[in-house]
TORKE-217057 format. One record per atom (N, C-alpha, C): residue number from 1; residue in one letter; atom name; x, y, z. Coordinates in nm, 3 decimals, m for minus. Last residue first. Layout:
REM TORKE-217057
> dogu  migu  vexnu  u  v  w
> NUM  a  CA  X  Y  Z .
...
This chain:
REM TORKE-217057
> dogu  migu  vexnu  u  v  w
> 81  x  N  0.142  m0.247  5.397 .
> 81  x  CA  0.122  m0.320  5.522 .
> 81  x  C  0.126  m0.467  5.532 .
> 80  x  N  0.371  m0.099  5.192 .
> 80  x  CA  0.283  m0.205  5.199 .
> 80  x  C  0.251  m0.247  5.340 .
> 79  x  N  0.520  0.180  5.313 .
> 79  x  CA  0.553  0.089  5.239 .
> 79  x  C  0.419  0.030  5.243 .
> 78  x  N  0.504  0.412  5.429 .
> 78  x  CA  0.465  0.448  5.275 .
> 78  x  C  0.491  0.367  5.194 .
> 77  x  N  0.570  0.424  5.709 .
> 77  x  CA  0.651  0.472  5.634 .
> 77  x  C  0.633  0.491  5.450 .
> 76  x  N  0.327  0.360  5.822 .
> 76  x  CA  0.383  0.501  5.801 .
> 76  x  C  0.482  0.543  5.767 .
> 75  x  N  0.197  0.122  5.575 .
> 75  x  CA  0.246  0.162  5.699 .
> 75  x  C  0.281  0.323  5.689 .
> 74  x  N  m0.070  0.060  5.355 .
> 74  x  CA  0.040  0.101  5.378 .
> 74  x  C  0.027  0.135  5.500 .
> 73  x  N  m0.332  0.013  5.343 .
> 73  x  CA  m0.258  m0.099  5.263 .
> 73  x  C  m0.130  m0.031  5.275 .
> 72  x  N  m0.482  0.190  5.530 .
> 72  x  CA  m0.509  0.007  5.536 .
> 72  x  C  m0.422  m0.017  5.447 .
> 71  x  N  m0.471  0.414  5.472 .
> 71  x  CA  m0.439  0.388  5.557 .
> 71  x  C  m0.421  0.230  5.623 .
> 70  x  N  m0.536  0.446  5.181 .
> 70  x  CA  m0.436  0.425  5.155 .
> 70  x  C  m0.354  0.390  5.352 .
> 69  x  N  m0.827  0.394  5.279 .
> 69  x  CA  m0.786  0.324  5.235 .
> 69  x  C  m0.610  0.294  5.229 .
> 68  x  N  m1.031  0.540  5.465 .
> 68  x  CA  m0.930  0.595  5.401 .
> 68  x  C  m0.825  0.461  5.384 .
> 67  x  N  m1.396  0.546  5.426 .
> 67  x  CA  m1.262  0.525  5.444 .
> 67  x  C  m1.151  0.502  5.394 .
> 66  x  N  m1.597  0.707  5.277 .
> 66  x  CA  m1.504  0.737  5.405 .
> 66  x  C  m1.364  0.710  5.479 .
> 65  x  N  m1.663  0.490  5.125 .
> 65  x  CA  m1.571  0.665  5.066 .
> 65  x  C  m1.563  0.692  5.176 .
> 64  x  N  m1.837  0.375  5.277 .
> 64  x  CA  m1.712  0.282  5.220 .
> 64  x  C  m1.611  0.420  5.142 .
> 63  x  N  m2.026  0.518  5.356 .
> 63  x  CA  m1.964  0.474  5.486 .
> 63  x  C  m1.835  0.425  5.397 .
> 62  x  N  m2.160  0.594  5.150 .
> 62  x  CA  m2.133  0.660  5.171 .
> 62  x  C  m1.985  0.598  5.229 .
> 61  x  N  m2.128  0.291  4.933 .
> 61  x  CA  m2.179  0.319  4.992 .
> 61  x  C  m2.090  0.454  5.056 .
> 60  x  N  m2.074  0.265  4.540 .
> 60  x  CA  m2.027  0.254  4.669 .
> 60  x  C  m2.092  0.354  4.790 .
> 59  x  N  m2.138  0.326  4.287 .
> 59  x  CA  m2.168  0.219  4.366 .
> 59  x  C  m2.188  0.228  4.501 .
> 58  x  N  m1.926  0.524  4.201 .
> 58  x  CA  m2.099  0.609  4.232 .
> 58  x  C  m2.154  0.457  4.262 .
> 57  x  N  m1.725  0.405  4.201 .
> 57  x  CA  m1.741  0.509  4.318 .
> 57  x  C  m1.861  0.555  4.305 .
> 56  x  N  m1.772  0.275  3.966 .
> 56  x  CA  m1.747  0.192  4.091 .
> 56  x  C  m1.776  0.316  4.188 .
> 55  x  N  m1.801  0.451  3.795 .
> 55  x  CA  m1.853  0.368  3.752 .
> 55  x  C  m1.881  0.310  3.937 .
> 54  x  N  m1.555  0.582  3.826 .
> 54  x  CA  m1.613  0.655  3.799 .
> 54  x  C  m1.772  0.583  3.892 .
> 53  x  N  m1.375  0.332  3.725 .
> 53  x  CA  m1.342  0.383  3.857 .
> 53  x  C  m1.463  0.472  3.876 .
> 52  x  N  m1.395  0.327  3.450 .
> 52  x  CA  m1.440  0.193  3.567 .
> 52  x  C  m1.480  0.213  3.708 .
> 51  x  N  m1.330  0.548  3.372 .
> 51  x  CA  m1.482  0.560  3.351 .
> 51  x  C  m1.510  0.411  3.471 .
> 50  x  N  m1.075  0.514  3.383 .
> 50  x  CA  m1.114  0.636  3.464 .
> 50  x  C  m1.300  0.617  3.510 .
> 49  x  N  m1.052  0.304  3.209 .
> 49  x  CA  m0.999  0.256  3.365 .
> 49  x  C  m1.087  0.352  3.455 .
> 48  x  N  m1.118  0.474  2.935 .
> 48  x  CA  m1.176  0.343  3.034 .
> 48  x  C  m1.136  0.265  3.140 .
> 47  x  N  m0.887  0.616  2.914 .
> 47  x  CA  m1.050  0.619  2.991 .
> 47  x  C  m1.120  0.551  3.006 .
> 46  x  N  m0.668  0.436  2.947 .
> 46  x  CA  m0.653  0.531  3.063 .
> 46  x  C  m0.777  0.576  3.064 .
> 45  x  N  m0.686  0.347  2.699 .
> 45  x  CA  m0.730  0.302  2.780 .
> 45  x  C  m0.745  0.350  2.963 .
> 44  x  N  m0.677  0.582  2.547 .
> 44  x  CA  m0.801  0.475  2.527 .
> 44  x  C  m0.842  0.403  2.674 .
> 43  x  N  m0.408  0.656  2.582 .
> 43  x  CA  m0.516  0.737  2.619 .
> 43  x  C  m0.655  0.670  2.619 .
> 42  x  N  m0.314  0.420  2.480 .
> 42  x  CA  m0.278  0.407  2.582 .
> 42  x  C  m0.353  0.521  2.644 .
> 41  x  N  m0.403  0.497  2.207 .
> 41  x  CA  m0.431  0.370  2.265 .
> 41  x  C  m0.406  0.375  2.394 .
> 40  x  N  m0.229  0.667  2.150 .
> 40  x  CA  m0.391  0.749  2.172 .
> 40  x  C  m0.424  0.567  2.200 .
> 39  x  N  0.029  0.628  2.245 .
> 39  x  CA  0.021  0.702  2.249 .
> 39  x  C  m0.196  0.714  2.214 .
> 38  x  N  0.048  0.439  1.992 .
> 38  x  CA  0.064  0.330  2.093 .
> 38  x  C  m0.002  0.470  2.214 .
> 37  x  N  0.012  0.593  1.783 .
> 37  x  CA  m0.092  0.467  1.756 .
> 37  x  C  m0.064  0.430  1.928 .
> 36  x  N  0.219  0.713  1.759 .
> 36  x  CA  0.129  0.811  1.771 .
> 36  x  C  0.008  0.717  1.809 .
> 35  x  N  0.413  0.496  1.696 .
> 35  x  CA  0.433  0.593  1.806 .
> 35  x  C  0.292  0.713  1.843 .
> 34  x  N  0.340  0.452  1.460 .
> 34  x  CA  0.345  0.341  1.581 .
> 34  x  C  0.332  0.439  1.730 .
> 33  x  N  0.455  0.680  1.353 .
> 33  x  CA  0.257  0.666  1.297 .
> 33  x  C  0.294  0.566  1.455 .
> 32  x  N  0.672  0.692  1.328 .
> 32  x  CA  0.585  0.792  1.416 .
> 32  x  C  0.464  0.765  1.414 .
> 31  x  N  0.825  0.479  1.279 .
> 31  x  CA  0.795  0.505  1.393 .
> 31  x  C  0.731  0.596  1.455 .
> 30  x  N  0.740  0.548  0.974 .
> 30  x  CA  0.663  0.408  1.059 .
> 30  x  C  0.648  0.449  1.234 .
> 29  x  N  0.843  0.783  0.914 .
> 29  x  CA  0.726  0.782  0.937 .
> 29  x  C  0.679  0.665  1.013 .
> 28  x  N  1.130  0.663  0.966 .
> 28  x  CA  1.073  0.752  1.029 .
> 28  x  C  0.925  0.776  1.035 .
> 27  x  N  1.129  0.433  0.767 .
> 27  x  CA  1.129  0.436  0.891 .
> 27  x  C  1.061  0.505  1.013 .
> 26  x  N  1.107  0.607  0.524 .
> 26  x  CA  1.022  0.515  0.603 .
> 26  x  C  0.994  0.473  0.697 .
> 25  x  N  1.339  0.756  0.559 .
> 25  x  CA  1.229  0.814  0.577 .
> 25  x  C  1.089  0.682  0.615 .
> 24  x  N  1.570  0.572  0.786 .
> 24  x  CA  1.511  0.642  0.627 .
> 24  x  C  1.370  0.670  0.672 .
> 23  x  N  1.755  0.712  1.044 .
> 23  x  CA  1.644  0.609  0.968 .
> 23  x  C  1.639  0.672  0.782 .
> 22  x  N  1.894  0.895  1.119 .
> 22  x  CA  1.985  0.787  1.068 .
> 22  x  C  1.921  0.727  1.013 .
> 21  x  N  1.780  1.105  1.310 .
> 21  x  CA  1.773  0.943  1.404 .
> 21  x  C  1.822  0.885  1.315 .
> 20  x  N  1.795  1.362  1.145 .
> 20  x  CA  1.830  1.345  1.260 .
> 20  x  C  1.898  1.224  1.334 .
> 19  x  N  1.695  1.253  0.900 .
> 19  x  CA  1.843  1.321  0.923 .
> 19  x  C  1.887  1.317  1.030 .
> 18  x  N  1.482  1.162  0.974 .
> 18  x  CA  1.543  1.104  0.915 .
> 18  x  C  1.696  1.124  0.926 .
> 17  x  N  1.375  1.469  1.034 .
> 17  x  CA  1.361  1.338  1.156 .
> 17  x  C  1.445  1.192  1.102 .
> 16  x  N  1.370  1.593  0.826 .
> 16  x  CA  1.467  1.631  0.878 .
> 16  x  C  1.427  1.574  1.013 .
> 15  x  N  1.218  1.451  0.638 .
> 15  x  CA  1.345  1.421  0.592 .
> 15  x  C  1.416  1.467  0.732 .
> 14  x  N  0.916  1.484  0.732 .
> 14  x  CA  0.957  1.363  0.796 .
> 14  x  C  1.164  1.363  0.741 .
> 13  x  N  0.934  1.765  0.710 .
> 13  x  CA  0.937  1.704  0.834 .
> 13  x  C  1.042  1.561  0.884 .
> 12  x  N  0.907  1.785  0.449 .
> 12  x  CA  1.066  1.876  0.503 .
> 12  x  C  1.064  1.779  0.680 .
> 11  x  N  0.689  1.637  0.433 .
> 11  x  CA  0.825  1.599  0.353 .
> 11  x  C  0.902  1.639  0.460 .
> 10  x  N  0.489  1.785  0.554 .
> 10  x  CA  0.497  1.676  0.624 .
> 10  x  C  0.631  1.629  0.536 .
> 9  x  N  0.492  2.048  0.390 .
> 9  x  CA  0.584  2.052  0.566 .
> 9  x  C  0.622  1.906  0.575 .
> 8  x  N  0.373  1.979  0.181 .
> 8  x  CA  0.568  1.965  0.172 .
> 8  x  C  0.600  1.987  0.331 .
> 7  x  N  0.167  1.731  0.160 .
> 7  x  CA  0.189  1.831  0.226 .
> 7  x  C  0.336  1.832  0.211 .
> 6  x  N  0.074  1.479  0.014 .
> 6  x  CA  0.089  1.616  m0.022 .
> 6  x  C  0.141  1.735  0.005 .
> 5  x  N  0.139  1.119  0.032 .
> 5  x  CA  0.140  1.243  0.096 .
> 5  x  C  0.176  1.438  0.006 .
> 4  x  N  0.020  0.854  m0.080 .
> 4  x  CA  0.091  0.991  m0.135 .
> 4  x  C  0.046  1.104  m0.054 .
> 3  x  N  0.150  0.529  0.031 .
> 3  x  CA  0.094  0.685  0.060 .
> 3  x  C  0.148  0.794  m0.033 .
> 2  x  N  0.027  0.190  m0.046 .
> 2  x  CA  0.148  0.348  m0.082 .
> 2  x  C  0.066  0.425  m0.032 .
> 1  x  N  0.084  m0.117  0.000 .
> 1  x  CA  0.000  0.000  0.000 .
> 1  x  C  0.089  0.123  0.000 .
């Protein structure tokens, strides 16, 4: 599959990221598309953890948000109990 890219920024771009890291331009674009792919995936999933959590705390009884949790699974020094 081929790209024909139009834009001369995205050229002057991707040559002078090429120039830079030694890749060829292919390269360079590969690792940026991967890189931009791993990057809004990993935002993907960071909202749906947020929305789990969200999800779970409007469950939960007053009395159970009261308590202070990070006081039950760590000591006072800020290790693991």
């Amino acid at each position: 599959m081929a790209l024909n890219i139009k834009d001369p920024s995205v050229h002057e771009a991707v040559k002078e990221i090429a120039r830079i890291t030694g890749e060829s331009q292919a390269q360079a674009v590969a690792a940026a598309v991967r890189d931009r792919l791993a990057r809004l995936q990993a935002d993907d999933v960071t909202h749906r953890l947020l929305a789990i959590g969200r999800r779970t705390a409007a469950r939960m009884s007053p009395e159970a948000k009261r308590v202070d949790h990070g006081a039950l699974l760590y000591d006072e020094r800020g290790l693991p109990a």
